[in-house]
C-alpha positions in Angstrom: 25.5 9.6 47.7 24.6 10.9 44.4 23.4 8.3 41.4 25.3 9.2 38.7 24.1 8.3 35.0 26.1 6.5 32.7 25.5 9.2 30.0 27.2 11.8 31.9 31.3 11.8 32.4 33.3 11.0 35.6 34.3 14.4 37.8 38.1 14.2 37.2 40.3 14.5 41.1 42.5 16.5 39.1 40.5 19.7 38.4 42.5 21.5 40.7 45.7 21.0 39.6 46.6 23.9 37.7 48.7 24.1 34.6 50.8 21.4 33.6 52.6 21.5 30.5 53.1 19.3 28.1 56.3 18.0 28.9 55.9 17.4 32.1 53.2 15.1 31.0 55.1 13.1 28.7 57.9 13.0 31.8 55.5 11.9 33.9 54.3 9.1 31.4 58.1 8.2 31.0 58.5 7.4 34.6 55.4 5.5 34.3 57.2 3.4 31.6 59.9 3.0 33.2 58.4 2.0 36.3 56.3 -0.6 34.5 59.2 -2.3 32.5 60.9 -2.4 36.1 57.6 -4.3 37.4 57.8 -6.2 34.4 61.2 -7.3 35.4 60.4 -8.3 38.9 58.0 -10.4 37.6 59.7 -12.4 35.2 62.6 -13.2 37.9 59.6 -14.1 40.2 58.5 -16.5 37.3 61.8 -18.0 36.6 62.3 -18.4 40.9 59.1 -20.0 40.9 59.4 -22.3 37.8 63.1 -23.2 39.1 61.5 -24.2 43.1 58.5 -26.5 41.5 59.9 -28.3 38.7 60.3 -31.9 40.5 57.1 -31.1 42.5 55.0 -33.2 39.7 58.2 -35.8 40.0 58.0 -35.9 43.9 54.5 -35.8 44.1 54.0 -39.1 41.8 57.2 -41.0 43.8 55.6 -40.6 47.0 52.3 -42.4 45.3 54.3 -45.3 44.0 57.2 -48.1 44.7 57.9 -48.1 40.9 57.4 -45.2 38.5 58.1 -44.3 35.2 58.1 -40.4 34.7 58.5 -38.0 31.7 58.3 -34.2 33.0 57.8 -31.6 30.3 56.9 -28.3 32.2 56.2 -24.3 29.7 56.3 -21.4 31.3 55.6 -19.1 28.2 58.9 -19.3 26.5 60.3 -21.2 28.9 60.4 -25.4 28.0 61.8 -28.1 30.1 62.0 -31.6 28.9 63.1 -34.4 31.8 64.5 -37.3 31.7 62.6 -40.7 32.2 63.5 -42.3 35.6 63.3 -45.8 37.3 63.0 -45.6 40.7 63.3 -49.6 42.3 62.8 -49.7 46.1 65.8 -49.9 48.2 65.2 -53.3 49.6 65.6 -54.6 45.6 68.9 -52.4 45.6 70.3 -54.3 48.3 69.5 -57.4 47.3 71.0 -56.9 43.6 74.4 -55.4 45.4 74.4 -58.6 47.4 74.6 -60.9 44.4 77.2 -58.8 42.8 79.3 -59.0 45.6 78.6 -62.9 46.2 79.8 -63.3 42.0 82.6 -60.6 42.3 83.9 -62.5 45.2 84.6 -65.7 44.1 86.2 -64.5 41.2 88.7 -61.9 43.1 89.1 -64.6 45.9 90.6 -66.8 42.7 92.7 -64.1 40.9 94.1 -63.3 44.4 95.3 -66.6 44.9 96.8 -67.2 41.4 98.6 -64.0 41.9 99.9 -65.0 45.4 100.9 -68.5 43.2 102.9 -66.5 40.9 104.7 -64.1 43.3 106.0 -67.3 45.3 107.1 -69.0 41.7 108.3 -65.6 40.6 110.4 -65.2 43.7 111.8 -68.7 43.7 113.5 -67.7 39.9 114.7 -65.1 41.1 116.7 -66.5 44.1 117.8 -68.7 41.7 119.0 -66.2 39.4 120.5 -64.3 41.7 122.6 -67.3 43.2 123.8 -67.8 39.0 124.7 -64.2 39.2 126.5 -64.7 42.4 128.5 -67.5 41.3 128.8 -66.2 37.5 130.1 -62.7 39.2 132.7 -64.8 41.7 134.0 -66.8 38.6 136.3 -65.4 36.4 135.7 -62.0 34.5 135.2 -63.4 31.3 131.0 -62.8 30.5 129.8 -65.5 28.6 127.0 -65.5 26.1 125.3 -67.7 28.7 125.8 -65.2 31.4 124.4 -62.5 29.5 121.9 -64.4 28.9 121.0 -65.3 32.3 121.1 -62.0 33.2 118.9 -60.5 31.4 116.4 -63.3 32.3 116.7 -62.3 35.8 116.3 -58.5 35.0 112.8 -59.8 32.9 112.1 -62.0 35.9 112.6 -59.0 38.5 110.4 -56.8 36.3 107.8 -59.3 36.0 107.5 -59.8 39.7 107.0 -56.3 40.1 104.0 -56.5 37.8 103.1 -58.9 39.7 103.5 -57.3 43.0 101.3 -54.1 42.0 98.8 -56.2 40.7 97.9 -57.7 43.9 97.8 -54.4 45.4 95.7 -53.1 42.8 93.7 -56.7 43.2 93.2 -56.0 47.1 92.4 -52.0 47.2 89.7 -53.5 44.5 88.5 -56.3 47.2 88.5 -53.6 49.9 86.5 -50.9 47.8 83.9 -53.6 47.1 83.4 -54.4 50.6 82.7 -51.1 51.4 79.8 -51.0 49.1 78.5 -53.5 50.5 
């Protein structure tokens, strides 16, 4: 192997070659543009892939340390900023327990409105029997409508209406009871 000096130039590999013109130089150069701006490319979707995958690795990593963390993320990728949220993270056992206590308040309470409802629906129901028997008798009297009548009527209509209320209210009141007990 022959020492070469640092004064003297590199042999150029492409001695040989033969003529090549000038345009097929700046062709060639072109491509090479080309080819670097598609590299170039590659690259930055690689970057954005990569930055997409790890951006809760610093978040994981620091939950698996803990029970309770508080955590502000701020990841740059050249022009690329990210600002997270802060997070609470409370151990599932504490979860539980708080759900429990709801349900133990929330109970009571429904358990109460349920049976005032129920209350009202019975009293509700017992006016309008009675109504109905005033319109019964009102209708099998004579044809002549009295102010009173009228009157009556129209209470019973309110009456019917309100017990309908009433009605969907419990159901709304028990689909509420059943959702919370699957929560829990």
């Amino acid at each position: 192997m022959e020492k070469r000096s640092s004064l003297q130039a590199r042999p150029s590999a492409y001695l040989n070659i033969g003529n090549v013109s000038v345009a097929q130089d700046v062709t060639a150069a072109e491509s090479c543009v080309l080819a670097a701006g598609a590299c170039h490319e590659i690259l930055l979707d690689g970057l954005e892939s990569f930055e997409a995958e790890t951006q809760e690795l610093l978040r994981l990593s620091r939950v698996l340390q803990n029970n309770r963390v508080r955590i502000l993320i701020c990841v740059e990728w050249s022009e690329f900023r990210v600002d997270l949220q802060v997070f609470t993270l409370v151990p599932e056992k504490r979860v539980k327990a708080y759900a429990a206590q709801q349900y133990e308040d929330i109970e009571s309470q429904v358990t109460e409105l349920l049976g005032l409802a129920e209350k009202s629906i019975k009293l509700m129901e017992r006016k309008e029997k009675a109504l109905k028997m005033k319109v019964e008798s009102l209708q099998n009297k004579e044809p002549e409508v009295s102010i009173e009548a009228r009157n009556d009527a129209r209470k019973a209509k309110m009456l019917i209406k309100q017990r309908e209320l009433l009605e969907k209210e419990l159901i709304a009141l028990e689909k509420e009871c059943a959702a919370l007990e699957r929560c829990l």
